[in-house]
KOLSE-995980 format. One record per residue (C-alpha): residue number from 1; residue in three letters; z, y, x. Coordinates in steps of 0.5 Angstrom, whole numbers, plus 500, padded with zeros to 3 digits. Layout:
<nodes>
> i|aa|pz|py|px
> NUM|Ala|Z|Y|X $
...
</nodes>
This chain:
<nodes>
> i|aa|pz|py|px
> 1|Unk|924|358|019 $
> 2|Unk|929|358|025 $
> 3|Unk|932|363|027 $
> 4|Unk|928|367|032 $
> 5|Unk|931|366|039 $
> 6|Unk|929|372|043 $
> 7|Unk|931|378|048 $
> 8|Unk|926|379|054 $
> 9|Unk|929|376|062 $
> 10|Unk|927|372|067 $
> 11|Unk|927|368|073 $
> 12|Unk|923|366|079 $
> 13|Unk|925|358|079 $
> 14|Unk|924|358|071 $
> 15|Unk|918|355|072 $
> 16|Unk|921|349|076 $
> 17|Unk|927|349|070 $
> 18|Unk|923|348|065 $
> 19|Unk|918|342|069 $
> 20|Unk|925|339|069 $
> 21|Unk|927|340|061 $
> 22|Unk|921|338|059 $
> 23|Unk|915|333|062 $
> 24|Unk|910|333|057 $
> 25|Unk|910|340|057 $
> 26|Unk|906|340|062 $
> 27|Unk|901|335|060 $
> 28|Unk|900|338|053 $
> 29|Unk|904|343|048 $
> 30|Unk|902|350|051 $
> 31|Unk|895|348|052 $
> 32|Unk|892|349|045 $
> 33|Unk|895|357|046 $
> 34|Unk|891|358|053 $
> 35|Unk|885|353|052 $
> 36|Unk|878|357|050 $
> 37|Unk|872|354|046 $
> 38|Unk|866|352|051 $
> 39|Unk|871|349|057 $
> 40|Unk|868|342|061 $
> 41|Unk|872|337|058 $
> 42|Unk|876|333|063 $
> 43|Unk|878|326|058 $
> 44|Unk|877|325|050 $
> 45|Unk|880|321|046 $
> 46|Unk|876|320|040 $
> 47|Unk|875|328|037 $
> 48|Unk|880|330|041 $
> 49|Unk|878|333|048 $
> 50|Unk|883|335|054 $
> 51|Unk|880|341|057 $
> 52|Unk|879|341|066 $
> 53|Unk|884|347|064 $
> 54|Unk|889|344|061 $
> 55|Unk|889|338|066 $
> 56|Unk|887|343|072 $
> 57|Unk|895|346|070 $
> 58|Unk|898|339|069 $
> 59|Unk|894|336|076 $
> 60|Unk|897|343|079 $
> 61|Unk|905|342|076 $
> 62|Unk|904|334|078 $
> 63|Unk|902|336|085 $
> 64|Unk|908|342|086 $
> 65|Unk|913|337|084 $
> 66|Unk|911|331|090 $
> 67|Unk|911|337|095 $
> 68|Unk|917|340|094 $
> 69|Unk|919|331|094 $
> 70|Unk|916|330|099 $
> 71|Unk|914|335|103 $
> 72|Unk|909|334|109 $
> 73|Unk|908|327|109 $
> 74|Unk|905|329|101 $
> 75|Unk|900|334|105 $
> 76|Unk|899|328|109 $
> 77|Unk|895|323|103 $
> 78|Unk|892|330|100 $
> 79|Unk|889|330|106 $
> 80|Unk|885|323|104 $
> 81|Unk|879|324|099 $
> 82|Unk|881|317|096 $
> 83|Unk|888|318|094 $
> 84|Unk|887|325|092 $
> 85|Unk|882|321|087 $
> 86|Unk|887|316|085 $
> 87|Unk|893|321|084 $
> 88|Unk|889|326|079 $
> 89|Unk|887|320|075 $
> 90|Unk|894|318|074 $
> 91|Unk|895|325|071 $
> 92|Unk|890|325|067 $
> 93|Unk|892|318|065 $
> 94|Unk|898|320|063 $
> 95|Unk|896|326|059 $
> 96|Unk|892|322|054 $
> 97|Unk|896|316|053 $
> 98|Unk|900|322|052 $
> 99|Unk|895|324|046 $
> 100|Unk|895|318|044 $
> 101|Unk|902|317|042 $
> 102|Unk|902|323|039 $
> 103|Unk|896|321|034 $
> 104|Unk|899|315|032 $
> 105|Unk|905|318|031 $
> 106|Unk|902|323|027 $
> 107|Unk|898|317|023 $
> 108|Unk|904|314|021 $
> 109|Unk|907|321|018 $
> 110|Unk|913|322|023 $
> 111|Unk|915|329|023 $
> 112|Unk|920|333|027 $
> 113|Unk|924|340|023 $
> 114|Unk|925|346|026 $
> 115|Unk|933|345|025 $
> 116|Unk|933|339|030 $
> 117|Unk|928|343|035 $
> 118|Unk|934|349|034 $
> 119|Unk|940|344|036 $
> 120|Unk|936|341|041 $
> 121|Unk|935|347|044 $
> 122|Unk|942|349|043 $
> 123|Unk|943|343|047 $
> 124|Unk|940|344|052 $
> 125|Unk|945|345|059 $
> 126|Unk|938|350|062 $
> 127|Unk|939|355|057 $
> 128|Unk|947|354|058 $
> 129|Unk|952|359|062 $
> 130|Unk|959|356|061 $
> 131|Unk|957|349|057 $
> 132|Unk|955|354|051 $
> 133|Unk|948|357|049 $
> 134|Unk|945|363|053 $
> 135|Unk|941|367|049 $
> 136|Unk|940|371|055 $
> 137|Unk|939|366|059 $
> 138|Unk|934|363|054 $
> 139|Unk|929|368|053 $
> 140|Unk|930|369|061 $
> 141|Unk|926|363|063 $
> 142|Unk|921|363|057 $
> 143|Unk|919|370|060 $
> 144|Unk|918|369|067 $
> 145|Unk|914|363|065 $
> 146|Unk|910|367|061 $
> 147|Unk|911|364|053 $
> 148|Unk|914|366|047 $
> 149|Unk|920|362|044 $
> 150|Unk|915|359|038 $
> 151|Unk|910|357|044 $
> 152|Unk|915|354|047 $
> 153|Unk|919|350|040 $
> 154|Unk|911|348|038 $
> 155|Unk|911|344|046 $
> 156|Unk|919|342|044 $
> 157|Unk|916|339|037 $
> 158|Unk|910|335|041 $
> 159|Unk|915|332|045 $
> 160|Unk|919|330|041 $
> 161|Unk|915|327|036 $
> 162|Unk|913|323|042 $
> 163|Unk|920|320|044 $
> 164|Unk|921|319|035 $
> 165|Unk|916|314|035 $
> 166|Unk|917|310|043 $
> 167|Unk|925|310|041 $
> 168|Unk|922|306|034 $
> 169|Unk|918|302|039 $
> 170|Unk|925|301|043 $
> 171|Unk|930|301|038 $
> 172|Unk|926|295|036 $
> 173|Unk|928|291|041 $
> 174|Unk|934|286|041 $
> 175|Unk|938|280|044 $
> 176|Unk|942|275|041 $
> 177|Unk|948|273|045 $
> 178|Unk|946|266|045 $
> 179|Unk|940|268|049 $
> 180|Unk|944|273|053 $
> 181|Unk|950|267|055 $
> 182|Unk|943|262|056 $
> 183|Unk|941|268|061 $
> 184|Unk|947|269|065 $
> 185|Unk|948|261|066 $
> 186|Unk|942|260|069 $
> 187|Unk|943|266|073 $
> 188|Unk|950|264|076 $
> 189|Unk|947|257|077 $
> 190|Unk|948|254|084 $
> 191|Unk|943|248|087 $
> 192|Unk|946|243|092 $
> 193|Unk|941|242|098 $
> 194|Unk|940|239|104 $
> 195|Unk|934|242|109 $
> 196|Unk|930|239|115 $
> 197|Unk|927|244|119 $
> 198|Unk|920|243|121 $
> 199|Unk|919|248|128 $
> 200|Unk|912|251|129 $
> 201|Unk|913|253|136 $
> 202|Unk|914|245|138 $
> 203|Unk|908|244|135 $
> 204|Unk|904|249|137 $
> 205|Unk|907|247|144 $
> 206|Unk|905|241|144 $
> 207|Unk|898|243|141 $
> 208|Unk|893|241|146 $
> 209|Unk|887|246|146 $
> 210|Unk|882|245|151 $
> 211|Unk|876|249|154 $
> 212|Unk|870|247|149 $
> 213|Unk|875|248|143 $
> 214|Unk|878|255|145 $
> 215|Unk|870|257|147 $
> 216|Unk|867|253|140 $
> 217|Unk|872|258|137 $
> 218|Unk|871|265|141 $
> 219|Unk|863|264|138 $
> 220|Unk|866|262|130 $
> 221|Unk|870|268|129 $
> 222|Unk|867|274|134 $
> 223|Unk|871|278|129 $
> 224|Unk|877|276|132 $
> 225|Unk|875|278|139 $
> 226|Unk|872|285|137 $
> 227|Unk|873|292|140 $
> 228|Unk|873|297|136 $
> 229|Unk|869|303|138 $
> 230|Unk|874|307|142 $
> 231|Unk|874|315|143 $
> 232|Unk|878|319|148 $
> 233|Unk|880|326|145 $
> 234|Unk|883|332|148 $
> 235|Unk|887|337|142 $
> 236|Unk|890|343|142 $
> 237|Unk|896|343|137 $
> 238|Unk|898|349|134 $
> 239|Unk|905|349|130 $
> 240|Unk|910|355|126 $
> 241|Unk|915|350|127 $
> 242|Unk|915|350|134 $
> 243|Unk|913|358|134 $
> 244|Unk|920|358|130 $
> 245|Unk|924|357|136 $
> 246|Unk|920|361|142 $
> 247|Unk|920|368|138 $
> 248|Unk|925|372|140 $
> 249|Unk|928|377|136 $
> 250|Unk|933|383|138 $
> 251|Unk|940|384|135 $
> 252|Unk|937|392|134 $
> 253|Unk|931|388|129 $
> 254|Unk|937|385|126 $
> 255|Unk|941|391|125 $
> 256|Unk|935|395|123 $
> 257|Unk|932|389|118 $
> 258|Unk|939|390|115 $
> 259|Unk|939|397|114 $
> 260|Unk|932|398|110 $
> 261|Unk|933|392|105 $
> 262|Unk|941|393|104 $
> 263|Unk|939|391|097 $
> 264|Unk|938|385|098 $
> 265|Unk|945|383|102 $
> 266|Unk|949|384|096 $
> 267|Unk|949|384|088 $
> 268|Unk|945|390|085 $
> 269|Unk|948|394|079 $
> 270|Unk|948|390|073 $
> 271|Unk|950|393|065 $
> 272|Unk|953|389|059 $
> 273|Unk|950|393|053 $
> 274|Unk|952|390|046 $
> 275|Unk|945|392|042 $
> 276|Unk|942|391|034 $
> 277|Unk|936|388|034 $
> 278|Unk|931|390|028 $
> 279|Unk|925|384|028 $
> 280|Unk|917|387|027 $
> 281|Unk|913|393|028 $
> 282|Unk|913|395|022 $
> 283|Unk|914|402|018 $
> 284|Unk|920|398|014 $
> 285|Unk|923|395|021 $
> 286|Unk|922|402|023 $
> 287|Unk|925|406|016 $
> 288|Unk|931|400|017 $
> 289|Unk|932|401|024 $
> 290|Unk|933|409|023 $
> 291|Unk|938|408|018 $
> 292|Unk|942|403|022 $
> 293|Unk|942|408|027 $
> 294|Unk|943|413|022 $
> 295|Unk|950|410|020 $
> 296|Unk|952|409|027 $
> 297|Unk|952|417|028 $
> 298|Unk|956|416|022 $
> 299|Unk|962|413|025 $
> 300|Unk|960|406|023 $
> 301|Unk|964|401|028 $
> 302|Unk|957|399|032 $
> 303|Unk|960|391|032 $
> 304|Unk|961|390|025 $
> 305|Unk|954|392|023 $
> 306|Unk|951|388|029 $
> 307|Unk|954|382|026 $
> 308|Unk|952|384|018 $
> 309|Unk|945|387|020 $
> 310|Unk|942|385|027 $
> 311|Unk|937|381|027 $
> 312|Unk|939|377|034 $
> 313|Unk|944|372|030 $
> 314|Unk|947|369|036 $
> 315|Unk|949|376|039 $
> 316|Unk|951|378|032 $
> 317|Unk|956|374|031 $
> 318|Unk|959|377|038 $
> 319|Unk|958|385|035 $
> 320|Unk|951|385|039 $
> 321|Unk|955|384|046 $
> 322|Unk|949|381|050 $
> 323|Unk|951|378|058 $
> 324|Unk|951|382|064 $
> 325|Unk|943|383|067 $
> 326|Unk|940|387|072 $
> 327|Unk|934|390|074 $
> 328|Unk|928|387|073 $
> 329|Unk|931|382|067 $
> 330|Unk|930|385|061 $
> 331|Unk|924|388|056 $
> 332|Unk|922|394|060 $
> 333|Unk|923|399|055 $
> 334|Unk|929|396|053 $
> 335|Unk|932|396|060 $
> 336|Unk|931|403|062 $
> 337|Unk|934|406|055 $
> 338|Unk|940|402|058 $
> 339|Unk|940|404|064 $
> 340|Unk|940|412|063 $
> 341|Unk|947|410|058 $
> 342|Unk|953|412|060 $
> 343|Unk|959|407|058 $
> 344|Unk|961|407|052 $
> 345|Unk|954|411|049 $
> 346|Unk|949|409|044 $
> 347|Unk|941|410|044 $
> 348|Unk|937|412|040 $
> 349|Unk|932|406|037 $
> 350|Unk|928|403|042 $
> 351|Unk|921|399|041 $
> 352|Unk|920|394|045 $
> 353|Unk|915|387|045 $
> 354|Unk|920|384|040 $
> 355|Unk|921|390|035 $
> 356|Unk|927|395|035 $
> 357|Unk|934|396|038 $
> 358|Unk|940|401|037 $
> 359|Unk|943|399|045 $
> 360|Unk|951|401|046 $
> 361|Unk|953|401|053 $
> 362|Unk|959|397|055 $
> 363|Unk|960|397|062 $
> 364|Unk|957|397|068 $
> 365|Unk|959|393|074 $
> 366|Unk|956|398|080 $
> 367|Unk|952|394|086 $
> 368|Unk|956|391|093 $
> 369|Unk|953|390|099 $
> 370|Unk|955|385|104 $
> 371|Unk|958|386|111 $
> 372|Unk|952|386|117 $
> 373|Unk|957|381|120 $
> 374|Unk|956|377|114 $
> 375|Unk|949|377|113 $
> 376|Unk|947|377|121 $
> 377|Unk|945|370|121 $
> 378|Unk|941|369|115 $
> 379|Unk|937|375|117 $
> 380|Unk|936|372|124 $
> 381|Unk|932|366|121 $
> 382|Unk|929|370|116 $
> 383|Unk|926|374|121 $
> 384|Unk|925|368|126 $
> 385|Unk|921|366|119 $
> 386|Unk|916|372|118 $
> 387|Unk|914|374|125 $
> 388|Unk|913|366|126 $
> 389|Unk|909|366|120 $
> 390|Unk|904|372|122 $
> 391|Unk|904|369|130 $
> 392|Unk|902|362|128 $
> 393|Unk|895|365|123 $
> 394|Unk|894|371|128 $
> 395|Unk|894|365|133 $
> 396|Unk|890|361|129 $
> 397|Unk|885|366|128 $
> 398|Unk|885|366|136 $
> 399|Unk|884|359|136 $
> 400|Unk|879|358|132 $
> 401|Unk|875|364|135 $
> 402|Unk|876|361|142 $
> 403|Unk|875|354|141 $
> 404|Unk|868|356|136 $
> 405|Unk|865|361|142 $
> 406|Unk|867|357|148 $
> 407|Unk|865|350|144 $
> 408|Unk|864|344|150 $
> 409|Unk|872|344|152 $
> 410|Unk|878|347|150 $
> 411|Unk|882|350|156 $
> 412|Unk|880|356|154 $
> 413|Unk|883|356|147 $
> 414|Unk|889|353|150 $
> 415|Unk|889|359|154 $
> 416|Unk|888|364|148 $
> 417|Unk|895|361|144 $
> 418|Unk|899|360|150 $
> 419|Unk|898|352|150 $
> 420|Unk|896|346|153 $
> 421|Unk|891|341|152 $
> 422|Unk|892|334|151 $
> 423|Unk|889|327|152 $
> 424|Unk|889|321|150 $
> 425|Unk|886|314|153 $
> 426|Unk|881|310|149 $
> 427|Unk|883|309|142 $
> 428|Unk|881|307|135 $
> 429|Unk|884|309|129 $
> 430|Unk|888|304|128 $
> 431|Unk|893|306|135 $
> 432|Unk|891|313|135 $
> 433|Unk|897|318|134 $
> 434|Unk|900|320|128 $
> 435|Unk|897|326|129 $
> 436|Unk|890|324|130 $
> 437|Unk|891|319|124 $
> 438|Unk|891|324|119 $
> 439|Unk|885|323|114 $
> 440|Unk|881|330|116 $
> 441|Unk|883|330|124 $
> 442|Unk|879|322|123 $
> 443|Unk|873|326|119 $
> 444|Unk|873|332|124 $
> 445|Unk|872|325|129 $
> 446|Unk|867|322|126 $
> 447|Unk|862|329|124 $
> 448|Unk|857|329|128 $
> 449|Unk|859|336|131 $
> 450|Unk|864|332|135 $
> 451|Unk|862|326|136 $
> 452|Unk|854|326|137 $
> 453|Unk|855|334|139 $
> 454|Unk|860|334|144 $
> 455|Unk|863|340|141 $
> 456|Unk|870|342|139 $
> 457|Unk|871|342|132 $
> 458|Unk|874|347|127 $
> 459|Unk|881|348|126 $
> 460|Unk|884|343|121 $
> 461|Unk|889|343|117 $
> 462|Unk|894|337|118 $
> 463|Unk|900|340|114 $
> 464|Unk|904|347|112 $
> 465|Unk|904|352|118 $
> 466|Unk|901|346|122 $
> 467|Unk|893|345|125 $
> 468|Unk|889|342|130 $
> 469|Unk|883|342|134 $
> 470|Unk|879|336|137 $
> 471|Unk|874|334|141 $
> 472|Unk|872|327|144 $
> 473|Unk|872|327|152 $
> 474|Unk|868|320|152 $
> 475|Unk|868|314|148 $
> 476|Unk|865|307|148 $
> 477|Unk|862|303|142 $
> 478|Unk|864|297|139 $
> 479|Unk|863|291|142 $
> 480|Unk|866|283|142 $
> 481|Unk|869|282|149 $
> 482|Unk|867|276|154 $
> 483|Unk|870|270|153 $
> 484|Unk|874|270|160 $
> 485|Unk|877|277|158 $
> 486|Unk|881|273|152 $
> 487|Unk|881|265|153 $
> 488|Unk|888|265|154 $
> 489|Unk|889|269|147 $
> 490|Unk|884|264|144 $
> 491|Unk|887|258|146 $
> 492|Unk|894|261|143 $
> 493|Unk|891|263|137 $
> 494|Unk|887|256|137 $
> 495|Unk|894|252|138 $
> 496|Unk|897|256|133 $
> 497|Unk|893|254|128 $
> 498|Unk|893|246|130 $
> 499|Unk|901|247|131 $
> 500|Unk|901|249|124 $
> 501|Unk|896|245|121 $
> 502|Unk|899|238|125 $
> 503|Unk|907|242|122 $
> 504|Unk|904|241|114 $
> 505|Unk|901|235|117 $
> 506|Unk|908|231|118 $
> 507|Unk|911|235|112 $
> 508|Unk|906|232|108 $
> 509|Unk|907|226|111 $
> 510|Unk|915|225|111 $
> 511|Unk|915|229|103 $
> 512|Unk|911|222|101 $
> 513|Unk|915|218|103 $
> 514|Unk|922|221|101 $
> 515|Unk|919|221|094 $
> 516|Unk|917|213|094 $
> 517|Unk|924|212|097 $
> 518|Unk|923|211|103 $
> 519|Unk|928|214|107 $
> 520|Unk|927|211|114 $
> 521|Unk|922|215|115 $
> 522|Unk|927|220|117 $
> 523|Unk|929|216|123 $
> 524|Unk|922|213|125 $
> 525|Unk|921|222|126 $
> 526|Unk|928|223|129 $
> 527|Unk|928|228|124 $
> 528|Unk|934|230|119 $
> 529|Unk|937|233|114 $
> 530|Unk|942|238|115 $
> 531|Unk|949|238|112 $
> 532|Unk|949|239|104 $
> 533|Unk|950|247|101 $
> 534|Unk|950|251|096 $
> 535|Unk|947|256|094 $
> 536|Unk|946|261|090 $
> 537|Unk|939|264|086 $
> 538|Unk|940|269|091 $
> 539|Unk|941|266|097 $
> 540|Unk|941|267|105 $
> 541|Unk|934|265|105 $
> 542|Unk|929|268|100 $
> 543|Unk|923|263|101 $
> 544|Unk|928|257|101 $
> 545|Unk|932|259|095 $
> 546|Unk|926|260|091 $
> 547|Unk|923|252|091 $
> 548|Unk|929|251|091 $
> 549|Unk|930|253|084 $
> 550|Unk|923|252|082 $
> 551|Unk|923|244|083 $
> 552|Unk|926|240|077 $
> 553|Unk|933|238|076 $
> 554|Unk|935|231|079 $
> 555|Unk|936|225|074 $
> 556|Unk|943|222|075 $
> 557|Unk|943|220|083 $
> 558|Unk|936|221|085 $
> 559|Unk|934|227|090 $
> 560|Unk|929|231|089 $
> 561|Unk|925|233|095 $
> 562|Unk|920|240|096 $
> 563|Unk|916|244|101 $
> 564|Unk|916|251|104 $
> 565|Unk|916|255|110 $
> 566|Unk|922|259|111 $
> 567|Unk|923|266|114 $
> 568|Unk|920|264|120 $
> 569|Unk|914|261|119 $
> 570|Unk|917|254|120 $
> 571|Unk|915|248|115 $
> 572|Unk|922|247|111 $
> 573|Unk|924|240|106 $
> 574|Unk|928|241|102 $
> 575|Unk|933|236|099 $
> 576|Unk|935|238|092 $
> 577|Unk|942|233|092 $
> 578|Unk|945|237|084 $
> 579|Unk|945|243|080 $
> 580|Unk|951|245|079 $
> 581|Unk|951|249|072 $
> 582|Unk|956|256|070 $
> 583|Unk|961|256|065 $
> 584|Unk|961|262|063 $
> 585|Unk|964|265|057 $
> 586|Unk|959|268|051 $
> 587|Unk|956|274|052 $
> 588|Unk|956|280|047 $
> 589|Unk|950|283|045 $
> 590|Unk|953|290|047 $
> 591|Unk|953|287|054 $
> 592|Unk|950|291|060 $
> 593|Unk|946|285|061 $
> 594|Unk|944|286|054 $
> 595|Unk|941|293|055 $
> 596|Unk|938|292|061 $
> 597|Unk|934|286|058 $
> 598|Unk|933|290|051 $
> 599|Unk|931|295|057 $
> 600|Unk|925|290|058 $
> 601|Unk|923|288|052 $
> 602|Unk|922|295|050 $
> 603|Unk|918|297|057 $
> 604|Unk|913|291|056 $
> 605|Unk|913|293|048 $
> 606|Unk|911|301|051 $
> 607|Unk|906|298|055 $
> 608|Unk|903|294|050 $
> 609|Unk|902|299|045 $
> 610|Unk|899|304|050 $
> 611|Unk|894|298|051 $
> 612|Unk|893|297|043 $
> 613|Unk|891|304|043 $
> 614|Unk|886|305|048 $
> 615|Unk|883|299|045 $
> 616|Unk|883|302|038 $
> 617|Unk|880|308|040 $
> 618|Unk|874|311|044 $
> 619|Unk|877|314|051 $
> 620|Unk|872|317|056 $
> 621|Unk|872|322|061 $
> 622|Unk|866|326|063 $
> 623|Unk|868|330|068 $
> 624|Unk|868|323|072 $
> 625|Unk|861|321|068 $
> 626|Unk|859|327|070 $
> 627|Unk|861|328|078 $
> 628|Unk|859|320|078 $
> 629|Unk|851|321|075 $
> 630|Unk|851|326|081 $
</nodes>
């Protein structure tokens, strides 16, 4: 069994930490100690369920992660019920191709064993200080994210299970250095060719569009010639950012700040203690404990007897010496029996969660609290914070009351929190402003509140510390435009199409004749062929180099012709005079290229056997079944 890993501590960003060190920890492991029976299931993969809790705390991590990313314009695509849908499928997806791997894994009799979850453990640079194993540190995180060191190991040993069988998967791939030489020529092939440009702008030019065509065309595609439904919108706009900015706050603030919180400028007291710790709760574990303590009174050298009695093996072997914690780190019970020690004291036995200790004080490194001067401006900004934070919701307490009471216009809510209105022309969604762009603030627009009501929506969320309040001042509905507001864009648009038609026209033409051999058709167009170049699978132009490395290599002397358009739009011909072949040198199958490529193969080899298992197994999800029933 492993040695248990233990001593209570914590940290406020252990939760981060440990979504970093371990992914899958987030879609399953824990999940099996929390979830309780008779719980809504929110996917099944054959008798195996997921729980709406277990996916409600994925969902919630995932959701954390792209924030913290992303930011603001993360809150701006939670604000569309569509993407929100899509993005917790994606974690659900996630969660049982999860489970998947690991029922196959389990299937084929693959096994992790406590030593490789030790070493993988002891391993990790989370849980080091100084590049070696912290125990401390270790029991730091586990604590303040709520798990036991068994918890923690059995969500290890799941995910490790997992990577076993994806890295047979992809260990099973490889490339021989013949295909691998065979790439790289091809990659580092160059193609000689010669271009003709074809100018849509002259065609279009020369394109005669007359007054019963352009008309013809208006009455076929009224789509094209269609005013949306347009609103005028007043808003208010409230922000913490801006508020950041306009409070004052007074050296005396500053200074008083400093003066009630100097423990927070400056490090707290910390203690090094060296301790022998006696596992279990038993009357035996007790007995032993009382003997230990027994010999120390005895003149027993504290450090000999913690390296041959202790049950903390990692911290036995350095004669018990734990690092240095403060308050609020270790186990409650063993924390105040350190800190009424006096250096160089020994406690009597303590219990805490993880059984009994005998604790020695070692040292103690007193608490140091900056200089005001040192710390003055982070406490300015601190304080900017909070009071920006309390002004911005007392105001938009203030905003949304006004804006409710006075409903048919918003000066008086402007006037309530020290604003302006703003306004807008007529706008669709399509040019408002990114503001008024936001899915819920286009919601509010088109509740009948705003809309058939004419009154002030409530206040909308647009992002952290950010909301708005809309109304609709005026608006008229979708209509096609006449005729004489857009024939002049009708007939661009009507010759357009016929410059690019007649483009192709000739292209067509002039490609026809080349294959037959006909080359004098290039002087009876007053057309040709620009000087030959080489080009590389990459080149200059992306649409040029692709048809040029699509069409067939030339035979002996004869050219080989093609079509496409160019970055621009314009019809391009291409002549493809030679291929010019690579001399390379061979390959070696432990080459860079041969990683990426076997990078690949075992990507497109995951896919497939996630794809081979859902089809073998009976997936639902019946959360979804259900919502959508109803």
């Amino acid at each position: 069994m492993m040695d248990r890993m233990r001593e209570g501590a914590s940290s406020i960003w252990v939760k981060i930490v440990l979504g970093l060190i371990i992914l899958s920890f987030v879609f399953a492991g824990v999940g099996g100690y929390l979830a309780g029976s008779g719980q809504q299931v929110a996917a099944k993969v054959d008798s195996h369920e997921i729980t709406q809790r277990e996916f409600d705390m994925a969902y919630q991590n995932e959701r954390n992660r792209m924030q913290s990313q992303l930011g603001e314009s993360f809150s701006s695509l939670m604000g569309d019920p569509a993407y929100v849908q899509q993005f917790k499928r994606s974690v659900l997806d996630r969660m049982v191709n999860d489970l998947l791997i690991e029922q196959r894994a389990n299937e084929l009799g693959l096994r992790i064993s406590d030593k490789q979850i030790q070493n993988t453990i002891l391993a990790m640079p989370e849980f080091q200080r100084d590049g070696v194993f912290d125990n401390e540190h270790y029991n730091a995180l586990l604590r303040r994210a709520g798990l036991t060191p068994d918890m923690f190991a059995e969500s290890m040993r799941t995910d490790m299970l997992r990577q076993q069988f994806l890295a047979a998967i992809q260990g099973s791939d490889f490339a021989l250095a013949n295909e691998l030489t065979a790439l790289t020529k091809l990659e580092q092939q160059q193609r000689e060719i010669r271009t003709l440009s074809l100018d849509i702008a002259t065609f279009t030019q020369n394109a005669t569009v007359t007054d019963e065509e352009a008309k013809a065309f208006y009455e076929q595609n009224p789509a094209l010639y269609t005013r949306p439904e347009q609103v005028k919108v007043s808003y208010v706009e409230l922000s913490g950012d801006t508020l950041k900015t306009t409070l004052d706050v007074s050296d005396a603030d500053v200074k008083a700040y400093y003066d009630d919180n100097m423990s927070k400028f400056g490090s707290a007291e910390q203690r090094q203690v060296s301790h022998i710790l006696v596992e279990g709760k038993s009357d035996e574990a007790k007995a032993k404990a009382d003997a230990l303590l027994a010999q120390l009174n005895g003149g027993a050298d504290f450090a000999e007897l913690a390296k041959t009695s202790s049950d903390d093996t990692f911290s036995g072997k350095e004669g018990g010496k734990l690092d240095w914690f403060e308050r609020g780190v270790m186990d409650p019970a063993f924390e105040e029996a350190a800190f009424t020690l006096n250096k160089g004291q020994i406690s009597g036995v303590v219990a805490s969660d993880f059984g009994y200790h005998i604790i020695k004080l070692d040292d103690v490194k007193p608490s140091k609290v900056k200089p005001f001067a040192d710390v003055r401006d982070d406490i300015l900004a601190e304080l900017r914070e909070q009071r920006a934070a309390e002004a911005f919701y007392d105001q938009q307490t203030a905003l949304a009351e006004t804006a409710f009471e006075v409903h048919d216009t918003l000066k008086d809510a402007a006037e309530a929190v020290n604003g302006t209105v703003q306004t807008t022309d007529f706008i669709s969604e399509a040019d408002a402003p990114e503001l008024l762009k936001t899915p819920a603030v286009l919601q509010a627009l088109m509740s009948s509140t705003v809309r058939d009501n004419g009154e002030n929506s409530e206040v909308i969320e647009v992002g952290p510390e950010h909301v708005v309040v809309v109304r609709i001042d005026d608006s008229r509905p979708e209509m096609v435009l006449p005729f004489d507001e857009v024939s002049a864009t009708v007939k661009q648009q009507l010759a357009i199409q016929k410059g690019e038609a007649q483009a192709q026209a000739k292209a067509d033409e002039i490609v026809t004749a080349l294959r037959a051999g006909n080359t004098d058709i290039l002087e009876t167009e007053g057309v040709s062929f620009s000087a030959p170049e080489t080009i590389a699978r990459v080149g200059s132009d992306r649409m040029i180099a692709q048809e040029a490395f699509s069409m067939a290599k030339p035979d002996a002397d004869k050219t080989v012709y093609g079509m496409t358009r160019d970055a621009a739009g314009n019809v391009m011909i291409i002549a493809l005079d030679n291929v010019i072949d690579a001399n390379v040198s061979d390959v070696a199958a432990n080459s860079q290229l041969a990683m990426q490529l076997e990078q690949m193969y075992a990507q497109q080899d995951v896919m497939a056997t996630l794809q081979v298992l859902r089809d073998t197994a009976e997936v639902s999800y019946p959360v979804e079944e259900d919502e959508t029933a109803n």
